[in-house]
N, CA, C and O of each residue as an XYZ file, in Angstrom:
496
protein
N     105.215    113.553    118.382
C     104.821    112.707    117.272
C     103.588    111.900    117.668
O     103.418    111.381    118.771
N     102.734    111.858    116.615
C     101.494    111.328    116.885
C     101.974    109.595    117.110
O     102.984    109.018    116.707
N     101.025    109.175    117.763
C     101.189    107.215    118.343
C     100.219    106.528    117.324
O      99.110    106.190    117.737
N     100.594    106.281    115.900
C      99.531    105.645    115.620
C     100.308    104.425    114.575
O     101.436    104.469    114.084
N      99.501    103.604    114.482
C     100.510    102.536    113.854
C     101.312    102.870    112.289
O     100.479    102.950    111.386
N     102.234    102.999    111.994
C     102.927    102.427    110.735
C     102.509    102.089    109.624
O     102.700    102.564    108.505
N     101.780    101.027    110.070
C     101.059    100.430    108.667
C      99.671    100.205    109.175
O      99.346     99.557    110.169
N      98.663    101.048    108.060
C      97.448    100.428    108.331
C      96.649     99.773    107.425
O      95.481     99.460    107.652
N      97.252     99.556    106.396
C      96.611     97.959    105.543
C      98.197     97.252    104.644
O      99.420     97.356    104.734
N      97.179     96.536    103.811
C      98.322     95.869    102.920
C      97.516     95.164    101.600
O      96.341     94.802    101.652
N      97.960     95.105    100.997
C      97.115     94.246     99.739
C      98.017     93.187     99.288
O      99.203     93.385     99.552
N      97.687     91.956     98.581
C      98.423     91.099     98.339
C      97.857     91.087     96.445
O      96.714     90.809     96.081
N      99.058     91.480     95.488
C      98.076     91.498     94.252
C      98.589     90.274     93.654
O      99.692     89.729     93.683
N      97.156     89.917     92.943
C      97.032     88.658     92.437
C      96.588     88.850     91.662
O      95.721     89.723     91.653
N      97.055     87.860     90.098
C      96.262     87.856     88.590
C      95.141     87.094     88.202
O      94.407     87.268     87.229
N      95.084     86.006     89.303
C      94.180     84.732     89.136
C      92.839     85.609     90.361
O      93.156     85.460     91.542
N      91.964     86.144     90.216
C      91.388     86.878     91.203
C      90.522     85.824     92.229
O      90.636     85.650     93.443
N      89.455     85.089     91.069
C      88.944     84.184     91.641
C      89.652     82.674     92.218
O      89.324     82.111     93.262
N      90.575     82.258     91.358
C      91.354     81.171     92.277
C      92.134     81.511     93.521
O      92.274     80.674     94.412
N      92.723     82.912     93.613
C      93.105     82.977     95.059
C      92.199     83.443     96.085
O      92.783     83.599     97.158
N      91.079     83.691     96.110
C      89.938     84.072     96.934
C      89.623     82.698     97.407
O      89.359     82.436     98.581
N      89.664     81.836     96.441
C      89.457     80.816     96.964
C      90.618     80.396     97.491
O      90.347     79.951     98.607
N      92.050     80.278     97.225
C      92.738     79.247     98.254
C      93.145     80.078     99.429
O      93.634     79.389    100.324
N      93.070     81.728     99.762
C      92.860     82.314    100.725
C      91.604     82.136    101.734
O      91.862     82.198    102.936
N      89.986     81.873    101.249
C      89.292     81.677    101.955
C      89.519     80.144    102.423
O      89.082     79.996    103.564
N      90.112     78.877    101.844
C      90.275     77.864    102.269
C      91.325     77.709    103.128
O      91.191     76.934    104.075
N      92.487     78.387    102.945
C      93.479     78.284    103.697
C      93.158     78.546    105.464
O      93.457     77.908    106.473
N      92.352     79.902    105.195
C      91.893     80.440    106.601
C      90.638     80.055    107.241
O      90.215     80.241    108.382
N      90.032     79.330    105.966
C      88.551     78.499    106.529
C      87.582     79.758    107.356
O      87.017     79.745    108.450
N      87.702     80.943    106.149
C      87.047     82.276    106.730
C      86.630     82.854    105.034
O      87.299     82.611    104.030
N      85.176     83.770    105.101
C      84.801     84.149    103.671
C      86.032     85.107    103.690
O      86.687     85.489    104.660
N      86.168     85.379    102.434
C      86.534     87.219    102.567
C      85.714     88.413    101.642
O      85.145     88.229    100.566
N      85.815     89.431    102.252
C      84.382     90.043    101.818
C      84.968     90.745    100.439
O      86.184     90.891    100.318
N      83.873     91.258     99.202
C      84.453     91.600     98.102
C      83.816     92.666     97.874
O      82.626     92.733     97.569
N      84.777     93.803     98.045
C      84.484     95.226     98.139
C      84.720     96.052     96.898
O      85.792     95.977     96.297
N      83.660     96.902     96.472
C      84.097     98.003     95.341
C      85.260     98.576     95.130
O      85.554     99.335     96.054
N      86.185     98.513     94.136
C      87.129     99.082     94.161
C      87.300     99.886     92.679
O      86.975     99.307     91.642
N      87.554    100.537     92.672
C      87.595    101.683     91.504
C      89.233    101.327     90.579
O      89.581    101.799     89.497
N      89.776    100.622     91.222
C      91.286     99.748     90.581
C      90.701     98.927     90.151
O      91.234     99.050     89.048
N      90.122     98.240     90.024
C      90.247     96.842     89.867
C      89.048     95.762     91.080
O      88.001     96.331     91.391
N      89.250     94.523     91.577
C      88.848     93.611     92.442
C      89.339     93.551     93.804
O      90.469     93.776     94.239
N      88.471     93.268     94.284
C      89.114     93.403     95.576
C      88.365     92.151     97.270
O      87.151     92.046     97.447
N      89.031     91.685     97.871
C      88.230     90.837     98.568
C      88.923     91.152    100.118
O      90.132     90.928    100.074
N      88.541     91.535    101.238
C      89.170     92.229    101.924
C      89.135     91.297    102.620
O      88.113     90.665    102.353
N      90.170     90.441    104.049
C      90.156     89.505    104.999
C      89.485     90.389    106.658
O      89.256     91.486    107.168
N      89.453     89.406    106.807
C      88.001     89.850    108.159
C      89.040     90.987    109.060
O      90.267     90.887    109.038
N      88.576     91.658    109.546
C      89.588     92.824    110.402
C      88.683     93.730    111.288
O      87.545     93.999    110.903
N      89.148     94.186    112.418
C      88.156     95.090    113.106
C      89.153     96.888    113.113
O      89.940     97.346    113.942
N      88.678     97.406    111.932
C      89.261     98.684    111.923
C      89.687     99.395    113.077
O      90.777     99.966    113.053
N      88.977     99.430    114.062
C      89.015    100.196    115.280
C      90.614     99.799    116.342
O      91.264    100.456    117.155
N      90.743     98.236    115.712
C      91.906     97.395    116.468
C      92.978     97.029    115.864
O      93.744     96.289    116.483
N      93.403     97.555    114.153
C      94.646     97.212    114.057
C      94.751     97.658    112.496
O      94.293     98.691    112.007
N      95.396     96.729    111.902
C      95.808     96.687    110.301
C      94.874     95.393    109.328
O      95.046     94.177    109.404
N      93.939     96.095    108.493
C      93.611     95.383    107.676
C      94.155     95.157    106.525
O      95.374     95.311    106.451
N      93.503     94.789    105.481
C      94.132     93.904    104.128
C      93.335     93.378    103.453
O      92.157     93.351    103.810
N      93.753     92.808    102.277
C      92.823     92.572    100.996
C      93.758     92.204     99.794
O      94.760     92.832     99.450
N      93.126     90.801     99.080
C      93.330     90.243     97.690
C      93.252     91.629     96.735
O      92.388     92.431     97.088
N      93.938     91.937     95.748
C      93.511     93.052     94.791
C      94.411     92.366     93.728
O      95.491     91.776     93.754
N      92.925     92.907     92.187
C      93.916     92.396     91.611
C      93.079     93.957     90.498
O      91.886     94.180     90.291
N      94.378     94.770     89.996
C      95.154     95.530     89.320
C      95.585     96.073     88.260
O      96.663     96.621     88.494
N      95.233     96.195     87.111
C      95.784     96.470     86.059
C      97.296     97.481     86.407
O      97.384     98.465     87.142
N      98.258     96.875     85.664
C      99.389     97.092     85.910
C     100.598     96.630     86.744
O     101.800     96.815     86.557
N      99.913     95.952     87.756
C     100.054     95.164     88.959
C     100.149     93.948     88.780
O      99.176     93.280     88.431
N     101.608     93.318     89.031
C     101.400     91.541     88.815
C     101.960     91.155     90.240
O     102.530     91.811     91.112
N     101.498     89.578     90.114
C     101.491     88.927     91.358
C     103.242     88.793     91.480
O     104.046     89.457     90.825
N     103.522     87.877     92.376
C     104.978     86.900     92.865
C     105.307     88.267     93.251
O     104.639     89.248     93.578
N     107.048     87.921     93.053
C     107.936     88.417     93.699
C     107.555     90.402     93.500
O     107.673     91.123     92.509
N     107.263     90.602     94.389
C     107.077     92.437     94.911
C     105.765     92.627     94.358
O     105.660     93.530     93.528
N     104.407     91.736     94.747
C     103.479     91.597     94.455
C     102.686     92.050     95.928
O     101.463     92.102     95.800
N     103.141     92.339     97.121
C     102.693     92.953     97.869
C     102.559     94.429     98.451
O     103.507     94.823     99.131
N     101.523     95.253     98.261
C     101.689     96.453     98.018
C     101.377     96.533    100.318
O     100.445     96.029    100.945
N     102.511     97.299    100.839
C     101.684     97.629    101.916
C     102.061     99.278    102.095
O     103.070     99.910    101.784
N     100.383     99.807    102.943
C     100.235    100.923    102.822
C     100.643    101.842    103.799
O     100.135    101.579    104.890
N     101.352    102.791    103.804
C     101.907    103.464    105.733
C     100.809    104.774    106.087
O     100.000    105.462    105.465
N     101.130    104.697    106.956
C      99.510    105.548    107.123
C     100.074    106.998    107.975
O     100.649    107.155    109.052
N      99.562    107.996    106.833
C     100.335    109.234    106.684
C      99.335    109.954    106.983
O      99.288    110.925    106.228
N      98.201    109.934    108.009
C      97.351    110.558    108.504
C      97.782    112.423    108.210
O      98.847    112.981    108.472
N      96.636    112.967    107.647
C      96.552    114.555    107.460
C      97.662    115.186    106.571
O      97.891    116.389    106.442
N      98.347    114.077    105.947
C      99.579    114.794    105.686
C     100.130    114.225    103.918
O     101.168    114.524    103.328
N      99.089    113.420    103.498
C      99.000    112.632    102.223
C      99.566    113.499    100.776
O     100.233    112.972     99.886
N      99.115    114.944    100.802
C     100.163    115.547    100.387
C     101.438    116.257    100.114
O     101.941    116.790     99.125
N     101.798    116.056    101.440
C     102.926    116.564    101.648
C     103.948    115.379    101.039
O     104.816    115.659    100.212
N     103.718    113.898    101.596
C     104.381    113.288    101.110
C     104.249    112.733     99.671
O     105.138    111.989     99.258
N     103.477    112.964     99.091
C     103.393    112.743     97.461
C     104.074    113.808     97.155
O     104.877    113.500     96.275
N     104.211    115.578     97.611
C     104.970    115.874     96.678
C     106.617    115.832     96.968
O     107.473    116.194     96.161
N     106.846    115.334     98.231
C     108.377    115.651     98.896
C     108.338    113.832     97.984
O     109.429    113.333     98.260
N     107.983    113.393     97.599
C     108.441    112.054     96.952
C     109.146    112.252     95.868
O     110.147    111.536     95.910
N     109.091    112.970     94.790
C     110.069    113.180     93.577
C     111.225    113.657     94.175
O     112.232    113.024     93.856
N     111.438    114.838     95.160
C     112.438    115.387     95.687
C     113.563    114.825     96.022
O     114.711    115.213     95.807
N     112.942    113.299     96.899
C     113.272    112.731     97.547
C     114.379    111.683     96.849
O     115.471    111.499     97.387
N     113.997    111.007     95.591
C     114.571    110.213     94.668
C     113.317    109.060     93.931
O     113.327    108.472     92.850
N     112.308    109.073     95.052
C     111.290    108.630     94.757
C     110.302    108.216     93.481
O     110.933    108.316     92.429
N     109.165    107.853     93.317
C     108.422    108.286     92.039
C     106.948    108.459     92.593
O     106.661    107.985     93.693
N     106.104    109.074     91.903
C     104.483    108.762     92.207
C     104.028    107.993     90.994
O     104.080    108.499     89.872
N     103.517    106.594     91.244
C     102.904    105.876     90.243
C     101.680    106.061     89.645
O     101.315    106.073     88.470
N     100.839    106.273     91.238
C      99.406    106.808     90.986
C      98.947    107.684     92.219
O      98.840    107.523     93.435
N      98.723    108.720     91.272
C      98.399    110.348     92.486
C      97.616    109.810     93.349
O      97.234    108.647     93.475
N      97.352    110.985     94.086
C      96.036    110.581     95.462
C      94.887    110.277     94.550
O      94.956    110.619     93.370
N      93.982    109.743     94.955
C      92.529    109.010     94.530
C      91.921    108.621     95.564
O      92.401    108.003     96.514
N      90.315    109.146     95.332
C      89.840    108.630     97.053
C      89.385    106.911     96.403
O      89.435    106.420     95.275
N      88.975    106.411     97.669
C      88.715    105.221     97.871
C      87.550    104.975     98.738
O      87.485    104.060     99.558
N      86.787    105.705     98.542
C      85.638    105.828     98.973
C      85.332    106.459    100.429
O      85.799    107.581    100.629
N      84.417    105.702    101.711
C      84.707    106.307    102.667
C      85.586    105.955    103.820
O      85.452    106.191    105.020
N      87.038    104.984    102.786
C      88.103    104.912    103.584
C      89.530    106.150    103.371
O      90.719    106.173    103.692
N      88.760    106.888    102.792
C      89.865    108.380    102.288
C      90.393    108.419    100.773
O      89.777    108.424     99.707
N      92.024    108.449    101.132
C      92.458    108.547     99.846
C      93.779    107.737    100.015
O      94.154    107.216    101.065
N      94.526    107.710     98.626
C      95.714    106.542     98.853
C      96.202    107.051     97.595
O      95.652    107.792     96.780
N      97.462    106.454     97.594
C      98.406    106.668     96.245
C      99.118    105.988     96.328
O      99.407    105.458     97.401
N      99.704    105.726     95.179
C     100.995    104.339     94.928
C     102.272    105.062     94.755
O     102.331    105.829     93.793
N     103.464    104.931     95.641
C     104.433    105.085     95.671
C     105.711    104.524     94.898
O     105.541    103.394     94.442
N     106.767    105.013     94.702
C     107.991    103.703     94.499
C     109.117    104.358     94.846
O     109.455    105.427     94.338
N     109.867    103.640     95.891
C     111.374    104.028     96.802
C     112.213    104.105     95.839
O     112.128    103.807     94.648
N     113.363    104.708     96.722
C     114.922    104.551     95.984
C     115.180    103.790     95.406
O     115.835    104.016     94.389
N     114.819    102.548     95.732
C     115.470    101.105     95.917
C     114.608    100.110     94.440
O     115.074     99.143     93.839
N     113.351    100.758     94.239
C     112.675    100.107     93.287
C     111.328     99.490     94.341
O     110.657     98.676     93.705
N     111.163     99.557     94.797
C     110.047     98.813     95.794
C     108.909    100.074     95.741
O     108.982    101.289     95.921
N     107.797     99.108     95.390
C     106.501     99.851     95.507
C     105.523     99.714     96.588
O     105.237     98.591     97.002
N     104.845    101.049     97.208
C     104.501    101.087     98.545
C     103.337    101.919     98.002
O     103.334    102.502     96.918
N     102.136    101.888     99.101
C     100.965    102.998     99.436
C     101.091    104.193    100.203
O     101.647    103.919    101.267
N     100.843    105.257    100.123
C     100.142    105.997    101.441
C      99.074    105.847    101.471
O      98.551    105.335    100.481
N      98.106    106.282    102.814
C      97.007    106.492    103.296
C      96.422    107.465    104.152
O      97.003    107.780    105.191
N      95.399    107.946    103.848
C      95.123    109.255    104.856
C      93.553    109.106    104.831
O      92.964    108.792    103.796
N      92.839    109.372    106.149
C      91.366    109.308    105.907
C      91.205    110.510    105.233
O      90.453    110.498    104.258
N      91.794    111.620    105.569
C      91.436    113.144    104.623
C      92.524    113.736    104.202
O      92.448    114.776    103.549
């Protein structure tokens, strides 16, 4: 089995886009940068790709904040379709198919057994 982390981002979605950019950049007394996103908004917190798990404010159509307002993504390197389609099988749902995301790959929105909504991620 490959050694690579679990999770390699997370998003926190929010309806108020510009008031939480701000009490996130104040809280951490750090900018956060605001990246193209083909969903919606997006403001990503400072991270060094090469060293761990990044993240980002997004805010969503369809997507509301509070309680199960955090989407995090597991990182399914080379294998992004296999698990979108073993997901219905599974008991699962697909919310939103693969879609690239520019030149961070592709991603899709998941939802468990349980009702909880999750990402995959794959650079290809």
């Amino acid at each position: 089995m490959n050694k690579i982390n679990a999770v390699n981002w997370f998003e926190i979605i929010v309806t108020d886009f510009d008031r939480a950019k701000k009490f996130y950049e104040s809280i951490l007394a750090t900018p956060l940068a605001e990246q193209a996103n083909p969903m919606g908004r997006m403001a990503m917190f400072p991270f060094d790709m090469e060293k761990g798990v990044g993240g980002a404010i997004t805010q969503m159509e369809g997507f509301s904040s509070g309680a199960g307002g955090t989407v995090v993504y597991l990182n399914v390197e080379g294998d992004l379709d296999g698990v979108i389609g073993r997901t219905p099988a599974s008991g699962g749902e697909v919310l939103r198919p693969k879609f690239p995301i520019g030149p961070w790959g592709f991603i899709a929105i998941l939802k468990d057994t349980e009702g909880n909504v999750f990402g995959v991620h794959s650079l290809t």
